[in-house]
N, C-alpha and C positions, 0 to 999 in steps of 0.2 A: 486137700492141701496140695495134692502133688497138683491137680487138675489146674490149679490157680497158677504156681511158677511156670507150667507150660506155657498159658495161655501168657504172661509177662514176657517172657523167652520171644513167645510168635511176634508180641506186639514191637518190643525194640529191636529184633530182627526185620523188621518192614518198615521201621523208621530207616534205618540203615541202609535198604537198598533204596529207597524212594530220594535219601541226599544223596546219595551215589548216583545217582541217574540224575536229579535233575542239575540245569545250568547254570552256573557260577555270572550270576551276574555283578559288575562292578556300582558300586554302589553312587552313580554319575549321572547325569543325561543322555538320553538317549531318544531318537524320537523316527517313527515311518510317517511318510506322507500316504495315507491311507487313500484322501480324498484325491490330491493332486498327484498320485505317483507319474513316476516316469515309464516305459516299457519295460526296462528291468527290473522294477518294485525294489530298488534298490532301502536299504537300511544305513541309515547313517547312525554310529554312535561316537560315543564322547571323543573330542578330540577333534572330530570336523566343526566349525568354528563360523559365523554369518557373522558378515563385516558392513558396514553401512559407511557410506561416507560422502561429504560432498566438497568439491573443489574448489570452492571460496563462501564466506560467508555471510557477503552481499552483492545483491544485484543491483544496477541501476540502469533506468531505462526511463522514458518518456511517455506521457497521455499518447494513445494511439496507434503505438509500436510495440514491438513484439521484444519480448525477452525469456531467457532456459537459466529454469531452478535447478543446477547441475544436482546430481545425487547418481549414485553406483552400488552395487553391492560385488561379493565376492565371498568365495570361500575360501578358508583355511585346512585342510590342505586342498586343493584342489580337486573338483569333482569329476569324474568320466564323461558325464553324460551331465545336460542342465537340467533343472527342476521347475517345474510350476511355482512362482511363490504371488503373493497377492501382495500389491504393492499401494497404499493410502495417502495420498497429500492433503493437507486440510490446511484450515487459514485461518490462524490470530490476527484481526485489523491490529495495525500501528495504535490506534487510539484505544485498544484493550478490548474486552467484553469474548463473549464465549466464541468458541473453535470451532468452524465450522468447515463440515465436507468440502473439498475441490473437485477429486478427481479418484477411483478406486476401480485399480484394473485387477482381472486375474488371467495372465498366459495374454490371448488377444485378446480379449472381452475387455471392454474397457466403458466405465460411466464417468459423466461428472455433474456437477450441482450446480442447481441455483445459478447465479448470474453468470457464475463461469461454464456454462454448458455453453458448448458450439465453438468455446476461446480455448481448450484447452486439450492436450493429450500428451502423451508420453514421445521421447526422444528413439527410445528403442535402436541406439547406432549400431550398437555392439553388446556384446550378452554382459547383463548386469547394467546396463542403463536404465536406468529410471528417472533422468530428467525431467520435468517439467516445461513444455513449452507452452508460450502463456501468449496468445495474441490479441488486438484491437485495446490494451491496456488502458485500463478506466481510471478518474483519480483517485477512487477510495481501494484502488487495490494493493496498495501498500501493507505491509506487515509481515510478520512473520510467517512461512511455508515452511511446515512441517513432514518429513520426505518418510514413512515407514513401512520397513517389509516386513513382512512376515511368511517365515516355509517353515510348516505343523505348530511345533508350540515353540518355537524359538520369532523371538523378534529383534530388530534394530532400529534404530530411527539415526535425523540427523536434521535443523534446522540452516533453511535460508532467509535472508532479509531481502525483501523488496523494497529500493525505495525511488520514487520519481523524481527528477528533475524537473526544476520550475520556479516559480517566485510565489512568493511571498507577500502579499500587502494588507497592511490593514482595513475596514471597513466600518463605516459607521451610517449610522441611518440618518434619513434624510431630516428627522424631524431635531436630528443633533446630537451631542456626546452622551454615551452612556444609556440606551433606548431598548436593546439587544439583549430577552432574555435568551436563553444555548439554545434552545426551539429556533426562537427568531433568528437567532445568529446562524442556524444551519441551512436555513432558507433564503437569507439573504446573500449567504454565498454561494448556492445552489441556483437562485436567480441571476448572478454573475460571471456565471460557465466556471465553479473554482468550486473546491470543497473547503470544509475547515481545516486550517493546516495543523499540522502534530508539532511535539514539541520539539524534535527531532529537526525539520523543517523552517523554523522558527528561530532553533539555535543555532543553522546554518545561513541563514539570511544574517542573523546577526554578525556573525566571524565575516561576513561579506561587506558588514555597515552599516542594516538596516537599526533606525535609531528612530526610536517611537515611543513620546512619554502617556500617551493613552494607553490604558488597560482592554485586553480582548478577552475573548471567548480562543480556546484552543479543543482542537477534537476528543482530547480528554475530558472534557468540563473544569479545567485550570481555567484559573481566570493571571495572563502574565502580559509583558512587554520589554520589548527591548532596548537597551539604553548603551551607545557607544562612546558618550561622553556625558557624565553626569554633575547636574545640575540642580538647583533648588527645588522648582516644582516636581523634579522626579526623584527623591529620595535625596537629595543635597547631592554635595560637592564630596561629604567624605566617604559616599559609595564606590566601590570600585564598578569600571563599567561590568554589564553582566545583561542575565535578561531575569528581572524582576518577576516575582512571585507573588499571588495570595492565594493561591491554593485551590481548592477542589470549592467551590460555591454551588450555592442552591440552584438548580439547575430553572426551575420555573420564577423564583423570588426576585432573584437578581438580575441586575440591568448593568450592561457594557458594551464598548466595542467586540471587534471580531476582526481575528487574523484570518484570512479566508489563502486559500494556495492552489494555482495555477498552473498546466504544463502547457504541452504543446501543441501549436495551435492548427489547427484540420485543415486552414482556408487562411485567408488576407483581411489584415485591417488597413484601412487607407484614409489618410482626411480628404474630405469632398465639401468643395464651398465653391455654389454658382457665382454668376455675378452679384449677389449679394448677399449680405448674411440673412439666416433665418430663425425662429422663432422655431419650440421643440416641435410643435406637428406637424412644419415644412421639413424639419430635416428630417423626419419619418419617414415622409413623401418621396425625398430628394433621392437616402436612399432608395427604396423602393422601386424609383425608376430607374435605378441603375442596377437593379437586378441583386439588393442586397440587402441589407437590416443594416438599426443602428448596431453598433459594436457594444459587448456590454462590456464592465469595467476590468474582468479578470480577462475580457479578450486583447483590452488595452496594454495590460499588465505584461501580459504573455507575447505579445508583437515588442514591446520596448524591450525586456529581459532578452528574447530568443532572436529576432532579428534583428534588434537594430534600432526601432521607428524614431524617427525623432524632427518633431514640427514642433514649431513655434506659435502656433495656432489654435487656440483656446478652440474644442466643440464639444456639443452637445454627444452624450453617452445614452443608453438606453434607460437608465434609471432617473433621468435627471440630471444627474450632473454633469459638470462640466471639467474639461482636463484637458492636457496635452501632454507627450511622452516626450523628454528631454535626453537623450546618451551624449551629447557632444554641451557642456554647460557654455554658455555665452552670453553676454549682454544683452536687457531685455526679454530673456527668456526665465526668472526666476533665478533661484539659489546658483552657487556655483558648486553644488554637488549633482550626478545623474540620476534622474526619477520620474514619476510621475505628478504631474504638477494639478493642485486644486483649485477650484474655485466654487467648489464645494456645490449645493442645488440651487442655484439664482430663480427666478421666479419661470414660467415655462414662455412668457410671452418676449420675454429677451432676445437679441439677436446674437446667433454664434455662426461658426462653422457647424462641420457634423463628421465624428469617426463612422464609418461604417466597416461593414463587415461581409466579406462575398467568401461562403463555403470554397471547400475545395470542388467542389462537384459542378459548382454553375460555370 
């Protein structure tokens, strides 16, 4: 009996020194950068604070030009020395579907992805930068950039919007209205120099004017169009204007047009007409010896929107059809609103003019 309270006595005397001795920790976050320390192996606990931020929350920029996904981080309260942190941008397209890698540095070490390798790297001006600088900008790179660090097990993030500047037009196939299942209609504006435009783009074209009672194809698989003054064939009179909807369609089933979207353009469109008119395989030619291709329609788009173009001369485009780019409206030249004027695919042995098209490089 006595042998037992001894042994009771030994064991809660050894609890006793063992809380005694060991270290009060507060019941908080706390965390070492084991992997990435700094030279002083410093320990950071609760209270020092990782801040994420970015300085506006869209960018806008053009096809073929360069634009910075601002983002920064910073500590609370301020640290001695800097630290290693690993910094991830990744990218949601404007038209939705899964997030995918950009660019993920750690210290100098830096990768990026997929179509954005060689376009892309970090700002690095001043400590705590993590901008994104994004060059040769393509038209589907539109969407959301998502900017996140991480130092040990603490993270922040912070997103930016990318959006391009450009036009807008609709598209239809040559065989006539409504032809265009979202397959065809991405190819057909892929054939065009122009992507599918978003609805973002589409509802800006509209507040601009753009009035269109045919239904498209948009880069979401929406099928909508836009209407600035309405009317019978496009939902009557007692619509207010808007840009009309029917929603998410069968992406293989269904048949329509295509808003297709265009930026800036790399080279020159110019109308070219010898001493006489020609038939679509002369104007092939015509260009050709002038050191340039026919113009395709979103090149058309993108010269009348961005510079200016504007003839009164109906020619041949690279798909077939036939148009001219109106800014200044006047007699004989169509509506008395600015646009691009149709005459839709006439047969190919017809006499026109011819838009061409000479890169920037020739």
């Amino acid at each position: 009996m006595m042998m037992c309270c001894l042994q009771t006595l030994l064991l809660l005397g050894a609890q006793l020194l063992l809380s005694l001795a060991a270290p009060t920790i507060p019941n908080d976050f706390f965390y070492h950068d084991y992997i990435n320390g700094n030279g002083n192996k410093e320990i950071h606990f609760s209270g020092v604070k990782l801040h994420v931020d970015s300085a506006q929350p869209s960018v806008f920029a053009v096809r073929g030009g360069n634009a910075t996904m601002p983002c920064r981080f910073w500590y609370e309260p301020e640290l001695s020395s800097p630290r290693g942190v690993r910094v991830k941008w990744s990218w949601r397209p404007a038209a939705g579907g899964h997030e995918s890698d950009v660019l993920v540095a750690i210290g100098a070490r830096t990768r990026s992805f997929g179509a954005f390798r060689g376009r892309v790297h970090l700002r690095q001006d001043f400590p705590g930068d993590a901008a994104l600088v994004m060059t040769n900008l393509l038209l589907n790179d539109t969407g959301s950039y998502h900017c996140e660090v991480v130092d040990g097990l603490e993270d922040r993030s912070t997103s930016v919007h990318l959006e391009l500047r450009g036009v807008v037009f609709p598209y239809q196939h040559p065989g006539g209205q409504y032809h265009l299942s979202f397959l065809g209609a991405q190819q057909a504006c892929e054939e065009q120099d122009s992507t599918l435009a978003t609805f973002t783009q589409l509802f800006q074209s509209w507040k601009e004017g753009l009035n269109w009672c045919n239904a498209g194809w948009l880069a979401d698989g929406t099928v909508q169009y836009p209407i600035t003054r309405p009317r019978v064939p496009c939902g009557g009179h007692g619509l207010t204007p808007g840009v009309r909807s029917y929603g998410r369609r069968q992406l293989h089933l269904h048949r329509y047009d295509v808003f297709c979207f265009s930026s800036s353009l790399q080279g020159e469109v110019y109308y070219l007409q010898p001493s006489y008119k020609m038939n679509l395989t002369e104007a092939q030619q015509a260009c050709q010896e002038d050191g340039a291709e026919v113009a395709k329609v979103g090149q058309l788009y993108a010269a009348w929107k961005q510079t200016g173009l504007d003839h009164c001369d109906a020619g041949w485009l690279s798909d077939g059809s036939v148009r001219y780019p109106i800014t200044k409206p006047r007699r004989h030249c169509g509506s008395s609103e600015p646009g691009v004027r149709s005459f839709g695919f006439p047969p190919p042995q017809h006499k026109h003019g011819v838009y061409c098209y000479k890169s920037g490089g020739n």
